[in-house]
GUVO-171521 format. One record per residue (C-alpha): residue number from 0; residue in one letter; x, y, z. Coordinates in steps of 0.2 Angstrom, whole numbers, plus 5000, padded with zeros to 4 digits. Layout:
N
{NUM A {X Y Z}},
...
END
This chain:
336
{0 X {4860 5036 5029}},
{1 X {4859 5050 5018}},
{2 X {4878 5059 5013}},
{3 X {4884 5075 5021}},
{4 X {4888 5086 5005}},
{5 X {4896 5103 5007}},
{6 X {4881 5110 5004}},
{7 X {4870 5103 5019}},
{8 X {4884 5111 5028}},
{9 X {4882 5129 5019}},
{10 X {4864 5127 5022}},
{11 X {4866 5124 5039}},
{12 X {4880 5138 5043}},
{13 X {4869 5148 5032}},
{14 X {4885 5154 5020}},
{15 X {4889 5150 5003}},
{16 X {4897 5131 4997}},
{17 X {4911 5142 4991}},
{18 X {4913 5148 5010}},
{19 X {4911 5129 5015}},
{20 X {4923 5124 5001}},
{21 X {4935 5136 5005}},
{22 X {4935 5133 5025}},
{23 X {4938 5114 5023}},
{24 X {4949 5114 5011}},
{25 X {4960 5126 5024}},
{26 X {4962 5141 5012}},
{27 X {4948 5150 5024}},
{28 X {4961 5164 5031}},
{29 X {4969 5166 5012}},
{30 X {4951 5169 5006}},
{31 X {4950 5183 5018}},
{32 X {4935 5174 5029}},
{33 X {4932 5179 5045}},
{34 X {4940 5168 5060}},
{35 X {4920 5167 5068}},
{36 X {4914 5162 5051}},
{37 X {4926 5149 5048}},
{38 X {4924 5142 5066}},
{39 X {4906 5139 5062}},
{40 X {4909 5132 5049}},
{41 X {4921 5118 5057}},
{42 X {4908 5116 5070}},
{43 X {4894 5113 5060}},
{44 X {4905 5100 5048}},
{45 X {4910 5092 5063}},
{46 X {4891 5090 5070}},
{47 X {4886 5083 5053}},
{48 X {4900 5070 5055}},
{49 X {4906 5078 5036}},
{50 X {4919 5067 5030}},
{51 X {4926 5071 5012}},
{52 X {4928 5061 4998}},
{53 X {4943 5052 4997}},
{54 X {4944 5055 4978}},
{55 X {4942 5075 4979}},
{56 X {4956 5073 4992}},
{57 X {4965 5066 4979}},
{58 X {4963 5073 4964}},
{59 X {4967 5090 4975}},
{60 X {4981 5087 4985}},
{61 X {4990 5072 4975}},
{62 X {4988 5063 4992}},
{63 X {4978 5047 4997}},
{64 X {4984 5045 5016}},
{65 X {4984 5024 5013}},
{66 X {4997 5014 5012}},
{67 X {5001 4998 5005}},
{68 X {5007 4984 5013}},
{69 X {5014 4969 5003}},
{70 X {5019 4953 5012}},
{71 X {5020 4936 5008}},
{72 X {5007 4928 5018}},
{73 X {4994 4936 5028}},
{74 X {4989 4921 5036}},
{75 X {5005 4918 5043}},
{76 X {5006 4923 5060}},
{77 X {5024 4934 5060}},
{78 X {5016 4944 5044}},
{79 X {4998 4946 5053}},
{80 X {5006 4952 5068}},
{81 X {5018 4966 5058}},
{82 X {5002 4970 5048}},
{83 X {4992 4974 5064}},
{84 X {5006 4983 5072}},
{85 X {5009 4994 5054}},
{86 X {4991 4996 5051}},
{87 X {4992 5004 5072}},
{88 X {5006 5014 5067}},
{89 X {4998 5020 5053}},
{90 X {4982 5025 5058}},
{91 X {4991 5036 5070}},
{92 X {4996 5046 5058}},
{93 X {4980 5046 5052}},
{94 X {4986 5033 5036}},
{95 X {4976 5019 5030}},
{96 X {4984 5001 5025}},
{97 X {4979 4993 5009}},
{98 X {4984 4974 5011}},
{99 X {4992 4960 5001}},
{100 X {5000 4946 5000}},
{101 X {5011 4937 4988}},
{102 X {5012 4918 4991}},
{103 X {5028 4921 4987}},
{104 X {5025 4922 4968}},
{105 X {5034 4934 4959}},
{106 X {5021 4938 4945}},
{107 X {5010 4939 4960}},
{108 X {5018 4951 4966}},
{109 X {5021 4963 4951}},
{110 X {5003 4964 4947}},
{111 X {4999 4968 4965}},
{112 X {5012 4982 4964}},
{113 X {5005 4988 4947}},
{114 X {4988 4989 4954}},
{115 X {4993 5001 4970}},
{116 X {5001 5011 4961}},
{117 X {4984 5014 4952}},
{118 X {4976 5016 4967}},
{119 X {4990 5030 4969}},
{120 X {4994 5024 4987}},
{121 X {5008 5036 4995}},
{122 X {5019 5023 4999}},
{123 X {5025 5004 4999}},
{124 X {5030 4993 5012}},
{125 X {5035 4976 5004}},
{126 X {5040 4959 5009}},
{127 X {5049 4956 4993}},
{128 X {5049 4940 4984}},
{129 X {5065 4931 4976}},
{130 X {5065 4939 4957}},
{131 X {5055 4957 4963}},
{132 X {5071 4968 4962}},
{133 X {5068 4977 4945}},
{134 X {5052 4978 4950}},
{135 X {5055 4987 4964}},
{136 X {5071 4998 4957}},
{137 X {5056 5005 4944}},
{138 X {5046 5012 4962}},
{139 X {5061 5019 4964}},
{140 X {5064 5028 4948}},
{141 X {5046 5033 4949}},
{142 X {5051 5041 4966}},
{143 X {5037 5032 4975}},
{144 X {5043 5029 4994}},
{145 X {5045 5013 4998}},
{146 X {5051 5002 5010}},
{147 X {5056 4983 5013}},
{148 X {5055 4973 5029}},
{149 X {5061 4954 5033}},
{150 X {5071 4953 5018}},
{151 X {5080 4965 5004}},
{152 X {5092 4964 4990}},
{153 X {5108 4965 4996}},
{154 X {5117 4981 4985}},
{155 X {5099 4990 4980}},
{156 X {5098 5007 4985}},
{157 X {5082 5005 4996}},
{158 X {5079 5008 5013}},
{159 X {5076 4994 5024}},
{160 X {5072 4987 5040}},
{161 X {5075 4967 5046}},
{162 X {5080 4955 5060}},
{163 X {5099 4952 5061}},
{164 X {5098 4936 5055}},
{165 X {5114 4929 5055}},
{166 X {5117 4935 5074}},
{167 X {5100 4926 5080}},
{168 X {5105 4911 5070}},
{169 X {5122 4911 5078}},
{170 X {5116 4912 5094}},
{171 X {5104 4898 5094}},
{172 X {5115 4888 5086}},
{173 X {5128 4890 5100}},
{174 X {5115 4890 5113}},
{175 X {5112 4873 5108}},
{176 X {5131 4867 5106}},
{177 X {5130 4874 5125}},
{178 X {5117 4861 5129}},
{179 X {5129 4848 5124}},
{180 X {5120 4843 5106}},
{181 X {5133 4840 5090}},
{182 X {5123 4832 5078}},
{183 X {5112 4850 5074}},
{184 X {5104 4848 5058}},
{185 X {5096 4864 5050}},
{186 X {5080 4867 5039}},
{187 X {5080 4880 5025}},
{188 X {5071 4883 5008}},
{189 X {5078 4885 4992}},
{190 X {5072 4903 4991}},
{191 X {5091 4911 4990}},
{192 X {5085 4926 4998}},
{193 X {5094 4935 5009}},
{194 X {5086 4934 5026}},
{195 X {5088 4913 5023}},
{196 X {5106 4913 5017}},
{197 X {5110 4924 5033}},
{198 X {5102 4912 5043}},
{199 X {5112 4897 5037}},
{200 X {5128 4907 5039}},
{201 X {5125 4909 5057}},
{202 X {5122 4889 5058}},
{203 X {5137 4884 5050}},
{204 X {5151 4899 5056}},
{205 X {5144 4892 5072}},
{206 X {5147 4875 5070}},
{207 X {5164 4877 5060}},
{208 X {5169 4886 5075}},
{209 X {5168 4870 5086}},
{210 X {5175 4860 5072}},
{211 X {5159 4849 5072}},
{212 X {5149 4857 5055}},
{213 X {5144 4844 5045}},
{214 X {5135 4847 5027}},
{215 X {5124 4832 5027}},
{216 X {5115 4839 5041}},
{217 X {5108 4850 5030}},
{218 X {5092 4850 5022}},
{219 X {5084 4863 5007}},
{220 X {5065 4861 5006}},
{221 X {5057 4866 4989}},
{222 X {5053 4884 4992}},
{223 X {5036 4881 4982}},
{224 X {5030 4864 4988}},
{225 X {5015 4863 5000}},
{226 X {5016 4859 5018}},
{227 X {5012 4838 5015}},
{228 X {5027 4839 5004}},
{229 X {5036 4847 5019}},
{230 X {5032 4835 5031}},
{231 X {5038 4821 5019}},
{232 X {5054 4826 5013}},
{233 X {5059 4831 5033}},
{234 X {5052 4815 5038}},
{235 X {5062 4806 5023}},
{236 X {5079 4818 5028}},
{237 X {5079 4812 5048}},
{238 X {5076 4793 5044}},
{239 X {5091 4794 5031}},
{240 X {5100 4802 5045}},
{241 X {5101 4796 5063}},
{242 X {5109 4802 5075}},
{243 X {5104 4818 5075}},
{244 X {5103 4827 5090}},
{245 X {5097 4845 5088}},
{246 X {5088 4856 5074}},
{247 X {5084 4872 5070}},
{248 X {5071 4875 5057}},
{249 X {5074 4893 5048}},
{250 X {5055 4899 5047}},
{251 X {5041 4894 5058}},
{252 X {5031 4887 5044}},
{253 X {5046 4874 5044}},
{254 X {5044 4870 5063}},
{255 X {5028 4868 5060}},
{256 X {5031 4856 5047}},
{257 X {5044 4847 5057}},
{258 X {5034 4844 5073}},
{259 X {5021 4835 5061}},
{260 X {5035 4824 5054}},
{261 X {5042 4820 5073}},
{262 X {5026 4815 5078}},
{263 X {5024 4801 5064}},
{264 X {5041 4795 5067}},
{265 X {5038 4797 5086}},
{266 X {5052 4806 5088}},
{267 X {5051 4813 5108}},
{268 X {5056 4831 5109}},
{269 X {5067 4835 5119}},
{270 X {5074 4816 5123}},
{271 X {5078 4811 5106}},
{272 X {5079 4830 5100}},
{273 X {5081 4847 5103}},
{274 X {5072 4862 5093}},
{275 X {5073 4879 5088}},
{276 X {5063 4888 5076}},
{277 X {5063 4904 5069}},
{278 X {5049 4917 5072}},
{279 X {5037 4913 5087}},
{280 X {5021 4905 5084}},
{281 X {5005 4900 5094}},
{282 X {5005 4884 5091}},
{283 X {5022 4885 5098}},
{284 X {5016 4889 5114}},
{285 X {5003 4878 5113}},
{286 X {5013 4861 5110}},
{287 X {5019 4848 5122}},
{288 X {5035 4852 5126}},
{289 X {5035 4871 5122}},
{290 X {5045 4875 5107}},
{291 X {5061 4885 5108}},
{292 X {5062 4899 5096}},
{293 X {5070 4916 5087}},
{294 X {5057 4930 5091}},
{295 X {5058 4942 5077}},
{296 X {5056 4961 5083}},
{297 X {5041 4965 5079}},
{298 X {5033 4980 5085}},
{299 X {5053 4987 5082}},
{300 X {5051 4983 5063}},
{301 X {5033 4989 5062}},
{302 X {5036 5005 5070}},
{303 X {5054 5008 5060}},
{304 X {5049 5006 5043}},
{305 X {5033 5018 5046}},
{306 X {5046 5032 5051}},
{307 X {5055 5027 5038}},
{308 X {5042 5028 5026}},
{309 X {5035 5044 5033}},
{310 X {5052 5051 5030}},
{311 X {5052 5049 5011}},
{312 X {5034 5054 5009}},
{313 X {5037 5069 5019}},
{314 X {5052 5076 5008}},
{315 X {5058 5063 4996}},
{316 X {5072 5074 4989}},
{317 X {5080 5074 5006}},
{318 X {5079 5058 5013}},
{319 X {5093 5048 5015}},
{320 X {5091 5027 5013}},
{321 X {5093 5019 5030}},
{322 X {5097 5001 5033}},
{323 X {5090 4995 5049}},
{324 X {5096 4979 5059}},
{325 X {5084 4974 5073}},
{326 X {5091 4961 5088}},
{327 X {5078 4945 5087}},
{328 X {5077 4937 5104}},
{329 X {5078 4918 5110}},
{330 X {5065 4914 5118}},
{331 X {5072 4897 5130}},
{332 X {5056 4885 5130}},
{333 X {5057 4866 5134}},
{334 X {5062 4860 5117}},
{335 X {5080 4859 5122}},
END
C-alpha cells in the first residue's frame, strides 16, 4: 500500500503542501487559513487514513508519545499482566509502550535504559534491578520522567508506586498462625531488595509476636539460580527440617518452585502443609488443592504510575515525587 504524503493530501484538497503542512501541524489559524480550508483539509487527511511520520513528529515537537516499560521478566505472569494494563492505560492517552525486560541483571538493565533514551522515549517505568540506582539517579539528572513499580530504593528521590509489602506479609502470616500452624517456614531470594526485605519483616514481626519465630525456618534461594536449582535446595531445606507446618513463599516463581519440590517428596497440601504465595498465578488456580495467595494490586499499580508519569511529562518542573502504597489482597484458596 502506497504511503499518504502531505502532498496526496494538497493534491486532493487542491491547496498548497504548505496549506497541508501548516493545517496538520495545528498552526492553521496562526498562519491566517481560512476555518473552511483548514476543515477540508482535516477531512481529506482523515479520508486518506494520513498518519504522520513518527520521526518528523519528533524532530518537531521533541515528543515521541511511547513509553518504556522495563520489568524483570515479561514472561512472568504478575509483570505481563501490569504490561497489559499499562500498555491499556497508555494507549488511552494515545502513548505507545516500548517493552523490556531485565532478567534481573543489572548490566542488562543499563544498556536497555541506554538504548531508550536513544530512542528518546518520553518516559520510564521500571522494575529496577538490585545495583540500577545510579543508573537511574542519572534519568533523573537528565530530567527524564520516570517511574518505578514493585520495588525502589529506599531514600532515592523518585516517585514510586508498589504493594505494601510488609502489611500483606503480616497478614498472611497471621492468617495462618489463625489456622492453628506454628512451624511457618518462609522462602525468599538473596536479592536484598526492598520489596523482599519488607516481605520477610511482616513474616517474622508476625511470628515474634506470638513468641514462636524461629530463624531456621528460614530459607534464601540464590537470586540467580535457575528453577531446577530451586526445586532442589527447597526440597533439600524441608527434608533437613521436619516438622514444618506452614509456608509462605515470597514470589510466585518460588510457589512454583515449591509445589515441584512437594510433589517429589509427596508432601500433601494441606494435610502435611499449608501454603501461601505471593502474587496470583494460573497455575495457582489450576492446582489440586488451589493455592492460597497475596494478589498484588494490579490494575491499582498500572493505572497510578501512568498518572504519575503523565504528571512529570506534563510539567516536569512542577511535579512533586509521590510515593505510593497499594493494599494486596489474600486471596483464601484450599492450601490452608
Amino acid at each position: 500500500m502506497k504511503k499518504i504524503t502531505i502532498k496526496d493530501i494538497a493534491t486532493q484538497a487542491q491547496v498548497s503542501i504548505s496549506t497541508v503542512s501548516f493545517v496538520i501541524n495545528d498552526k492553521g489559524e496562526k498562519m491566517g487559513i481560512s476555518p473552511a480550508v483548514i476543515k477540508k483539509v482535516q477531512e481529506v487527511a482523515e479520508k486518506l487514513n494520513y498518519r504522520p511520520s513518527m520521526i518528523a513528529t519528533s524532530l518537531r515537537t521533541g515528543k515521541t508519545r511511547s513509553i518504556g516499560l522495563i520489568v524483570e521478566d515479561i514472561s512472568n505472569q504478575f509483570f505481563a499482566d501490569l504490561a497489559r494494563v499499562i500498555e491499556d492505560e497508555a494507549k488511552s492517552i494515545d502513548y505507545r509502550v516500548f517493552y523490556c525486560s531485565t532478567g534481573g541483571d543489572n548490566e542488562r538493565s543499563e544498556e536497555l535504559i541506554n538504548s531508550l533514551l536513544q530512542a528518546n522515549v518520553d518516559g520510564f517505568i521500571i522494575t529496577p534491578t538490585p545495583n540500577l540506582e545510579e543508573k537511574i539517579d542519572l534519568l533523573l539528572k537528565l530530567k527524564k520522567p520516570v517511574v518505578l513499580v514493585d520495588r525502589y530504593f529506599p531514600g532515592q528521590r523518585v516517585s514510586h508506586v508498589v504493594m505494601d509489602n510488609y502489611e500483606a506479609s503480616n497478614t498472611a502470616t497471621k492468617f495462618l498462625i489463625n489456622k492453628g500452624c506454628k512451624k511457618i517456614a518462609v522462602v525468599n531470594n538473596t536479592s536484598e531488595m526492598v520489596q523482599m526485605k519488607l516481605r520477610e519483616d511482616g513474616y517474622r514481626d508476625a511470628l515474634k509476636e506470638e513468641g514462636i519465630y524461629d530463624e531456621s525456618l528460614v530459607l534464601h534461594l540464590d537470586y540467580g539460580s535457575n528453577e531446577e536449582s530451586k526445586i532442589a535446595n527447597i526440597l533439600s531445606f524441608f527434608e533437613k527440617n521436619k516438622g514444618i507446618d506452614a509456608v509462605l513463599f515470597l514470589t510466585n516463581y518460588m510457589g512454583l518452585a515449591g509445589l515441584q519440590a512437594f510433589r517429589k517428596m509427596k508432601i500433601r497440601i494441606p494435610e502435611d502443609i499449608s501454603v501461601i504465595s505471593f502474587d496470583d498465578h494460573d497455575s495457582f488456580k489450576l492446582h489440586t488443592p488451589t493455592i492460597t495467595v497475596i494478589a498484588q494490586p494490579i490494575e491499582d499499580i498500572a493505572v497510578k504510575s501512568i498518572q504519575l508519569l503523565m504528571s512529570q511529562m506534563t510539567d516536569m518542573e512542577k511535579f512533586e515525587v509521590e510515593k505510593s502504597l497499594k493494599k494486596g489482597r489474600l486471596i483464601i484458596r484450599e492450601s490452608v
